[in-house]
C-alpha positions in Angstrom: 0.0 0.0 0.0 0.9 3.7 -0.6 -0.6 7.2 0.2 -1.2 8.5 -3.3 -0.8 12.5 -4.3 -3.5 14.0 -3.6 -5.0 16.3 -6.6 -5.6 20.3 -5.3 -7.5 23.0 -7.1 -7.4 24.5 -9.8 -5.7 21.0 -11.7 -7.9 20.3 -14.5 -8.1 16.5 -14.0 -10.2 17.5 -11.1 -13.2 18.5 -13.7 -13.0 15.5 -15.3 -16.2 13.1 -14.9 -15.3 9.6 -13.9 -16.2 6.1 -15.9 -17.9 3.3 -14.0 -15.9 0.4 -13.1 -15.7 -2.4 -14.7 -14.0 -5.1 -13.2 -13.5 -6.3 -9.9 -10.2 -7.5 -9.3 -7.7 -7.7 -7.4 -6.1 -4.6 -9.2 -9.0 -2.7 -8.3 -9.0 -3.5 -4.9 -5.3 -3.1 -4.2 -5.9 0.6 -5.6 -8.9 1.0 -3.3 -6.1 0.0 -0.4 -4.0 2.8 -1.8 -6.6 5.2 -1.9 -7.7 4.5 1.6 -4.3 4.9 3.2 -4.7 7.9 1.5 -7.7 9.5 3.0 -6.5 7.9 6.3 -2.5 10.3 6.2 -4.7 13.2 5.3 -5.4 15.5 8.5 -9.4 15.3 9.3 -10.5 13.5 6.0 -13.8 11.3 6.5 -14.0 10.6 2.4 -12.2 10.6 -0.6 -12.6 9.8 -4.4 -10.8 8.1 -6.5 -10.7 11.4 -9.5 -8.7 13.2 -6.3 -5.9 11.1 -7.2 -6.0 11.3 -11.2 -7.6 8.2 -11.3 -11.2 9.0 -13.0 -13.4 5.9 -12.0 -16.2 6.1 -9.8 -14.8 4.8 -6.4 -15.4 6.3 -3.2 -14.5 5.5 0.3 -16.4 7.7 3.2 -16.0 6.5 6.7 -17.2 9.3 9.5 -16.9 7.1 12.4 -14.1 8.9 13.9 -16.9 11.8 14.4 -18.4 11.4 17.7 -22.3 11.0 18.2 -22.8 10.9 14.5 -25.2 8.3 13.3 -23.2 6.2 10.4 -23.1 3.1 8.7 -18.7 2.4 9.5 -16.3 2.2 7.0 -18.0 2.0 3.4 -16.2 1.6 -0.2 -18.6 2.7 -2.9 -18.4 1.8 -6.6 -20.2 3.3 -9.6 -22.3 4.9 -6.6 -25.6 6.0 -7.4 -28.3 8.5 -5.4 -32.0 7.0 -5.9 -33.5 9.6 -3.9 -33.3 12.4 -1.5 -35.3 14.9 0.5 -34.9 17.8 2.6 -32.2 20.3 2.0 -29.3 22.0 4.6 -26.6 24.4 4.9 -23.3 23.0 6.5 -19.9 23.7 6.2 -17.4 21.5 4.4 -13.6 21.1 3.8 -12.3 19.6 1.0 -8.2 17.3 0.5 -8.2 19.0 -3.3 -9.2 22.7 -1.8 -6.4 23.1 1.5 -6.9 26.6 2.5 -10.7 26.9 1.9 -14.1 25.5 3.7 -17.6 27.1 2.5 -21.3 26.7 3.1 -23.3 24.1 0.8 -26.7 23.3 0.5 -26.8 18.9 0.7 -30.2 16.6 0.9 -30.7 15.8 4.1 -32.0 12.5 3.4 -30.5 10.3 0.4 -31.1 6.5 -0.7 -28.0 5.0 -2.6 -26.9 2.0 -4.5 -23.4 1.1 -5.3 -21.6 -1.7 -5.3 -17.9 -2.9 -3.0 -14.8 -3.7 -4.1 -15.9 -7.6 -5.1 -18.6 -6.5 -7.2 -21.6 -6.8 -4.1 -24.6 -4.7 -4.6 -25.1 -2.3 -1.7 -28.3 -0.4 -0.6 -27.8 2.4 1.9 -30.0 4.8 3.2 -27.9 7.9 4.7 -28.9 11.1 7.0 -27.2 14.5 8.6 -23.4 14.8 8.2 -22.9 11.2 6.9 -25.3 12.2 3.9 -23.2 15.3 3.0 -20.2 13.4 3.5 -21.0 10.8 0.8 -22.7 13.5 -1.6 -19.5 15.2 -1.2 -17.5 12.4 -2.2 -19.6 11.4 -5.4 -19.8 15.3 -6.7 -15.8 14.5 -7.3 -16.8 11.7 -9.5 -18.9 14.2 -11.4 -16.0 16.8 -11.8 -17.7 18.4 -9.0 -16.0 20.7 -5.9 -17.9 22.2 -3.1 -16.9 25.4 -4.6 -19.2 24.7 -7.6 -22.0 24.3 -4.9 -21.5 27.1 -2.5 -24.8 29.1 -1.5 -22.6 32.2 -2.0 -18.9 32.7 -3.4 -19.0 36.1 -2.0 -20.5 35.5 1.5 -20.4 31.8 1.7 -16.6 31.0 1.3 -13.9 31.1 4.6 -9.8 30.5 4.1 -8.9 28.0 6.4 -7.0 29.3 9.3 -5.7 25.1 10.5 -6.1 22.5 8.6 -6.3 20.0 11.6 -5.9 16.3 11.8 -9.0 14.8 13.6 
């Protein structure tokens, strides 16, 4: 295993929408080991896509069980992920590996339903609220050439430099 470079704004390889994967091998999962390390070196990451590294397939991990009294489903590798359905909308505040200086306010569902698959080609059904749900919406905008900064409520009012980026 080995912590990959991680991808930062403004690199154009960030824009680029991801292909759906196609085989599930052992190739793909020893990437998926890479990419997790990854997301685990970085300081306070709970997600991370596989287009953040230059690698533009739709693979996800999001794991915000570090976070305490947040409601969450553990440690989750999504594949070709796909939101079914969502309701309610809500402002938070989000960070982002690829943006280092910045966080800004979004607007996220509140409520989505998703289906993916894991790294052995399982189907998955999930059904995620509150932080975890902006978490894994976050995650699958990358895989749509998609940064919170596309999707703050307010460039002007919405967006704060980072004063720490800390570890959590």
């Amino acid at each position: 295993m080995a912590a990959l470079e991680i991808l930062t704004y403004p690199d154009a390889r960030l824009e680029r929408i991801a292909q759906p994967v196609e085989r599930f091998d052992d190739a793909l999962r020893a990437f998926i080991a890479d990419l997790e390390e990854t997301m685990r070196a970085g300081p306070g990451g709970v997600g991370i896509a596989a287009p953040q590294t230059g690698r533009a397939e739709r693979i996800v991990i999001v794991d915000v069980s570090s976070k305490p009294r947040i409601k969450h489903h553990g440690r989750l590798v999504l594949v070709n992920p796909e939101i079914t359905h969502w309701e309610g909308f809500v402002v938070g505040r989000e960070g982002c590996m690829s943006v280092p200086d910045y966080t800004g306010n979004v607007i996220r569902a509140e409520r989505i339903t998703l289906e993916a698959f894991d790294e052995f080609g399982s189907e998955l059904h999930y059904e995620f609220e509150g932080y975890e749900a902006r978490a894994v919406q976050h995650e699958i905008d990358h895989l749509d050439g998609l940064l919170f900064l596309d999707r703050l409520v307010s460039r002007r009012n919405d967006l704060f430099r980072r004063k720490v980026y800390q570890k959590a």
